[in-house]
VOFINU-328151 format. One record per residue (C-alpha): residue in one letter; x, y, z. Coordinates in steps of 0.2 Angstrom, whole numbers, plus 2048, in hexadecimal, padded with zeros to 3 digits. Each point is the difference from the previous one (the first is absolute). Layout:
BEGIN
REC, type, u, v, w
REC, A, X, Y, Z
...
// end
This chain:
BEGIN
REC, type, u, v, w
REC, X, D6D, 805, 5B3
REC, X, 806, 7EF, 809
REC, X, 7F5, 7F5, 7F4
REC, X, 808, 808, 7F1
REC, X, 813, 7FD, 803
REC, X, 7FF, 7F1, 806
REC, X, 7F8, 7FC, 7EF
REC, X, 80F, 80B, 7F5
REC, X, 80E, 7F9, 80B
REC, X, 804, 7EE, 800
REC, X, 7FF, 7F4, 810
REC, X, 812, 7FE, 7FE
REC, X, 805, 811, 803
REC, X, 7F5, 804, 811
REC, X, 80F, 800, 80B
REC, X, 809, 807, 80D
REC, X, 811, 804, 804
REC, X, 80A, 7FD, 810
REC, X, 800, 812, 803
REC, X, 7EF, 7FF, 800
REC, X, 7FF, 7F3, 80B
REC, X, 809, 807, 80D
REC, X, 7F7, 811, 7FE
REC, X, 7F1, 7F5, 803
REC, X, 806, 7F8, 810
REC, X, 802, 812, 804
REC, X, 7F0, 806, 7FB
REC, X, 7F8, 7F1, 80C
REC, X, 80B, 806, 80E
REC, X, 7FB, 814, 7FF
REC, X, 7EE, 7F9, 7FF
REC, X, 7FF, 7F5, 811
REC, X, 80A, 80E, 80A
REC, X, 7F2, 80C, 7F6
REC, X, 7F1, 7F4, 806
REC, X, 7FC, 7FD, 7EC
REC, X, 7FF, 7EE, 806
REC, X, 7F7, 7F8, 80B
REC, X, 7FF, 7ED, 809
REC, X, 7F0, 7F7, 7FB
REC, X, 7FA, 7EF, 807
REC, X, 804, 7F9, 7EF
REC, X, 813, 807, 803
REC, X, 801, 805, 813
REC, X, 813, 805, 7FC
REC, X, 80A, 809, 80C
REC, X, 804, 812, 7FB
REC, X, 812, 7FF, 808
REC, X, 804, 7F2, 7F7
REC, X, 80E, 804, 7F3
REC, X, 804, 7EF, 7FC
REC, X, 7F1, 7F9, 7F8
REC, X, 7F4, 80F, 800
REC, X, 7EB, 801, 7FA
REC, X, 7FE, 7F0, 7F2
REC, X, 800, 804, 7EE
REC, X, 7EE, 800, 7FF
REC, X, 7FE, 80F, 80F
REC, X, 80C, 809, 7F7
REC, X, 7F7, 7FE, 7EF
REC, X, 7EF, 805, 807
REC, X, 806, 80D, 80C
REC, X, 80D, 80A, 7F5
REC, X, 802, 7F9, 7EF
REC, X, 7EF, 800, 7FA
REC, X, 7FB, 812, 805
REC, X, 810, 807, 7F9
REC, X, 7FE, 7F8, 7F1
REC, X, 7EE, 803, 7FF
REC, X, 805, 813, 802
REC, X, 80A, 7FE, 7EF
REC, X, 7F4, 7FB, 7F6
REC, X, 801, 7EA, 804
REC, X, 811, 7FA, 7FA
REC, X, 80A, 7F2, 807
REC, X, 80D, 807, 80E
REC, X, 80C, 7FB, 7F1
REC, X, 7F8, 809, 7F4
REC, X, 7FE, 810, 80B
REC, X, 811, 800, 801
REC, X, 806, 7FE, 7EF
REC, X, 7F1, 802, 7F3
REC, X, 808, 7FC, 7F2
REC, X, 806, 7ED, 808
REC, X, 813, 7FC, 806
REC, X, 80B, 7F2, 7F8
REC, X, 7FF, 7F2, 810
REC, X, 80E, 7F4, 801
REC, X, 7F9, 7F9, 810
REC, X, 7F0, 7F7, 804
REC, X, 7FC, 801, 814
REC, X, 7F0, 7FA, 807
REC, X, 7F7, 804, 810
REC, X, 7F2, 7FB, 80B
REC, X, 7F3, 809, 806
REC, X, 802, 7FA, 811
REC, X, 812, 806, 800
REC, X, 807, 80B, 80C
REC, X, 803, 811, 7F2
REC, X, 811, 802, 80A
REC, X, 805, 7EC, 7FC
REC, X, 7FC, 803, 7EF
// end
């Protein structure tokens, strides 16, 4: 339950590692050659485009959500590690970023 372990684990701990990070560009990668993502008139991304790559908020909607959603609800974080990971970095995104910039 999503809703639940973001309320045991602290805000704090919903990180990611670099690993994951790079296993996330990955995952992005797989899922455009796979045709999991999809241009919209919001993002009319091109699909060869390596460089920058569908926005943040495409990815989200497109991948993240119905991954997660299949796991119950968690953060992408938490998915990953339900019991929280000790960050020593803070990055930010934007939703309008290119996933593959990020």
């Amino acid at each position: 339950d999503g809703e639940a372990l973001h309320r045991r684990v602290p805000p704090d701990r919903w990180c990611v590692s670099r690993k994951d990070v790079r296993q996330f560009r990955a995952l992005v990668r797989h899922a455009l050659v796979g045709g999991l993502l999809a241009a919209t008139p919001a993002d009319p991304f091109d699909m060869s485009d390596v460089q920058v790559g569908p926005s943040i908020c495409t990815v989200t909607c497109q991948l993240i959500k119905p991954i997660t959603k299949q796991k119950g609800g968690p953060s992408w974080a938490l998915m990953l590690h339900p019991e929280g990971l000790e960050c020593d970095l803070f990055v930010t995104h934007c939703w309008a970023e290119g996933a593959f910039e990020f």
